[in-house]
C-alpha positions as CSV (number, residue, x, y, z in Angstrom):
1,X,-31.1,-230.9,3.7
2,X,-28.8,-228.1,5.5
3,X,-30.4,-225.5,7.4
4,X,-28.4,-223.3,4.6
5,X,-30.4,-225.1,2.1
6,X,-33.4,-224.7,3.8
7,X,-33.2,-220.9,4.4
8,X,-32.1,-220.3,1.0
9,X,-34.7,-218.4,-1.2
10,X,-36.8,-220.4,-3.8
11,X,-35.8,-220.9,-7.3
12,X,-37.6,-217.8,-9.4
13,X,-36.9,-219.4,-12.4
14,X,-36.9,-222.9,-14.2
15,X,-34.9,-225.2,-14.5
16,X,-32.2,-225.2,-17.4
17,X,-33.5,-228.8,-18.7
18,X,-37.2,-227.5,-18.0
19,X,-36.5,-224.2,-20.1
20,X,-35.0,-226.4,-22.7
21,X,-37.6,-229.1,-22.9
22,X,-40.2,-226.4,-23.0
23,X,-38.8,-224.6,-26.1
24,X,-37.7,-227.5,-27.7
25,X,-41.3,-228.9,-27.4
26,X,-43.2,-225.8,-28.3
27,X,-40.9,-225.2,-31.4
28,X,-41.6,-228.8,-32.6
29,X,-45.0,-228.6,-32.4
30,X,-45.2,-225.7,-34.0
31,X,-43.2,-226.7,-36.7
32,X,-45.2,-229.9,-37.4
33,X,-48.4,-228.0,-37.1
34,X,-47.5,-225.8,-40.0
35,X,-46.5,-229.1,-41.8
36,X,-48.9,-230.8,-40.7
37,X,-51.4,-228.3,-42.8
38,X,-48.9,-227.7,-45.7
39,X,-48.5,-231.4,-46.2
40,X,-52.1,-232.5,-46.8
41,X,-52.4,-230.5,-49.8
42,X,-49.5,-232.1,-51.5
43,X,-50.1,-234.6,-54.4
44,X,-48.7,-238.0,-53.4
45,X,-44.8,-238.4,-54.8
46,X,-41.7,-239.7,-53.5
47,X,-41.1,-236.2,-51.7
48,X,-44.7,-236.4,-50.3
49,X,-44.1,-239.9,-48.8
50,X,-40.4,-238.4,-47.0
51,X,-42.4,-235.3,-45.6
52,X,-44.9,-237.8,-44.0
53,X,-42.4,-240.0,-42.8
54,X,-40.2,-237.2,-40.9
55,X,-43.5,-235.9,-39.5
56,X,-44.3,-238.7,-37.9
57,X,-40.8,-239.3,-36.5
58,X,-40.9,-236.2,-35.4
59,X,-44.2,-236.5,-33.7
60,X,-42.7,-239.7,-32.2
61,X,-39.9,-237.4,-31.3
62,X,-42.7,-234.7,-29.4
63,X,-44.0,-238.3,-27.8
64,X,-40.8,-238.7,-26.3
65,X,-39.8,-235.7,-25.1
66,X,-43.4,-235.0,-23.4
67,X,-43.2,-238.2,-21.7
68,X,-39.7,-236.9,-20.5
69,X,-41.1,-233.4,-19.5
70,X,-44.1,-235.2,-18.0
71,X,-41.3,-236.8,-15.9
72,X,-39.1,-234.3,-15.1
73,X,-42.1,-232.5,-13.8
74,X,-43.0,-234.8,-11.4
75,X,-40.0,-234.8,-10.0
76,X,-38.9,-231.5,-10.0
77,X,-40.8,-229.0,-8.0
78,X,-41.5,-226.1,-10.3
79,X,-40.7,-222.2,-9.0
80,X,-43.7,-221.0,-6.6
81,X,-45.9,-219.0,-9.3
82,X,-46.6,-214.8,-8.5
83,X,-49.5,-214.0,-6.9
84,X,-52.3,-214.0,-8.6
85,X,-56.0,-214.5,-8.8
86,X,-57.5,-217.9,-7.6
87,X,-59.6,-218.2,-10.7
88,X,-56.1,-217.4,-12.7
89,X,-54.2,-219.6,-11.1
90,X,-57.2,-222.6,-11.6
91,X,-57.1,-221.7,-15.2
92,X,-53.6,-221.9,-15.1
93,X,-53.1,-225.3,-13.3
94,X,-56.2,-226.2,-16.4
95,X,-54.2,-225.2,-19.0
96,X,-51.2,-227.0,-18.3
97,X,-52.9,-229.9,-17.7
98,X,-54.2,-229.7,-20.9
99,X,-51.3,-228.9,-22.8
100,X,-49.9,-232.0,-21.4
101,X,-52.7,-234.1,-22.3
102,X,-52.3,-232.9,-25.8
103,X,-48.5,-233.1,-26.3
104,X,-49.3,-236.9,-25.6
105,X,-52.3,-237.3,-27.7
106,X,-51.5,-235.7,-30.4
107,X,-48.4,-238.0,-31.5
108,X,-50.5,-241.1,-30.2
109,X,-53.3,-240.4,-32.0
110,X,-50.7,-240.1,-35.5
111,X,-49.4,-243.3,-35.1
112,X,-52.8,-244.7,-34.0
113,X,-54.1,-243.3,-37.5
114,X,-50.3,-244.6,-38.8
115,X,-50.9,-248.2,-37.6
116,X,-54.8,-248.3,-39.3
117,X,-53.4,-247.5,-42.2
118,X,-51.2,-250.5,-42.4
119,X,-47.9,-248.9,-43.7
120,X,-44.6,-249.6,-42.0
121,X,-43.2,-247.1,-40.4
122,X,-39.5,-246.1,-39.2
123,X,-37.9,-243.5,-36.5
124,X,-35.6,-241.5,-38.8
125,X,-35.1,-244.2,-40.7
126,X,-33.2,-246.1,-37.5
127,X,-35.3,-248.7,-36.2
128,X,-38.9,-249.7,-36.9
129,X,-41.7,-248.6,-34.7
130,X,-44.2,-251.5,-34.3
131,X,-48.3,-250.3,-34.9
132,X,-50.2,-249.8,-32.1
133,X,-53.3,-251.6,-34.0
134,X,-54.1,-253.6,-37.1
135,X,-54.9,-252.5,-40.5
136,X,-58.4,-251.3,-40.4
137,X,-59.9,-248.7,-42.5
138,X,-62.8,-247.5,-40.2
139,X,-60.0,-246.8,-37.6
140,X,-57.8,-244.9,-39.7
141,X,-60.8,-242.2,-40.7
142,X,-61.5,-242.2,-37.1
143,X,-57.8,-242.4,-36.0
144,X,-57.4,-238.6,-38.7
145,X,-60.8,-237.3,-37.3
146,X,-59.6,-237.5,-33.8
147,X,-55.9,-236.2,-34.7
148,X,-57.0,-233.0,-36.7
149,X,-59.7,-232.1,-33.9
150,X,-56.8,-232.3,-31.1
151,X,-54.7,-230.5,-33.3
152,X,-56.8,-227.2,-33.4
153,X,-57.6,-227.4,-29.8
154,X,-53.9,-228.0,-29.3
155,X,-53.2,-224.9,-31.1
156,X,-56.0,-223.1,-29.2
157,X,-54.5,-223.7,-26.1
158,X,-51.0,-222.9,-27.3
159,X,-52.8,-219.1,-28.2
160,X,-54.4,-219.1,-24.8
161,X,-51.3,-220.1,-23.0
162,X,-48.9,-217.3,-25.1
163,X,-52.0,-215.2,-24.5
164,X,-51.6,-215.1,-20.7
165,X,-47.9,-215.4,-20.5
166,X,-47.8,-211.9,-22.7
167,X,-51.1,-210.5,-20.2
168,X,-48.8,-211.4,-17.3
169,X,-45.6,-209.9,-19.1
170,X,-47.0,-206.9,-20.1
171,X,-50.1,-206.0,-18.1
172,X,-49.2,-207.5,-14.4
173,X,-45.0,-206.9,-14.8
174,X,-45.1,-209.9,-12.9
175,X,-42.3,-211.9,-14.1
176,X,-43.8,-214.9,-15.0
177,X,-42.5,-214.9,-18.4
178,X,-39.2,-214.7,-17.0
179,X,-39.4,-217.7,-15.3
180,X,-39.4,-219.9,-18.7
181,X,-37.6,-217.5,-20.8
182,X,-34.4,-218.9,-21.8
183,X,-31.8,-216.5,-20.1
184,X,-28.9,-216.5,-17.8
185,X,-29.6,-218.1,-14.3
186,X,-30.2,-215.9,-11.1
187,X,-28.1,-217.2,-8.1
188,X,-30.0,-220.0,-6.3
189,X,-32.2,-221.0,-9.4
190,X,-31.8,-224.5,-10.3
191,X,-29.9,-226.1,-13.5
């Protein structure tokens, strides 16, 4: 490291990949959360049995792409967070966790349910995706059970989280919001 690198001021912002994965994520999951709950209504057909399929690649897809952010996380230091309460910023740090924990779960606990049901399944049609267990019909109720609960308190969270990012945005003008929000680098932030 320089001593120009060192005296230069912190990134206020994510990273460009960050910001992407983020949205990218949070789109996905929203998306396959309003199909999730429009799908299980449907009366089984041919179009029924494509709609499942390309939610579960694209839950495979979320898997993915957590793991990647999970990753990237790791080893990329985020931008130093405003000042704030300790108890906020506990809650915070809680949250995240969390939503983490969730974004992996939820796609595990799909093909978990998948694989109990004993059907093949594909990736977008590309290459098959081997199950995780056996056929088993106990595990499959308890595979669903377990993947509908996460799924509210994945979507809980996700109102929590935009919650606090609005309180922070609009209340305490403390540019947290800005920090993910896809926009135009400041000098200095990373890529």
């Amino acid at each position: 490291m320089s001593a120009a690198d060192a005296m230069a001021p912190a990134p206020t912002r994510y990273g460009a990949v960050a910001i992407a994965l983020h949205w990218l994520i949070a789109l996905s999951i929203l998306g396959l959360m309003g199909v999730g709950i429009w799908m299980t209504d449907l009366k089984p057909s041919p179009r029924t049995f494509e709609i499942y399929a390309l939610h579960k690649s694209a839950g495979l897809l979320v898997l993915a792409l957590a793991a990647f952010r999970l990753i990237w996380r790791v080893t990329h230091r985020p931008p130093p967070p405003p000042a704030m309460p300790a108890w906020q910023a506990r809650a915070a740090s809680a949250t995240h966790g969390a939503l983490y924990a969730l974004m992996l779960a939820m796609p595990i606990t799909g093909w978990l349910q998948h694989s109990a049901a004993g059907y093949p399944l594909s990736w977008f049609g590309l290459f098959k995706v081997p199950a995780l267990i056996g056929r088993d019909r106990e595990a499959l109720a308890f595979w669903q059970q377990w993947h509908e609960w996460l799924a509210w308190a994945l979507a809980a969270l996700i109102l929590l989280h935009v919650a606090a990012a609005l309180k922070h945005h609009f209340l305490d003008r403390d540019g947290l919001l800005g920090r993910m929000w896809p926009a135009r680098a400041a000098p200095g932030d990373p890529s």
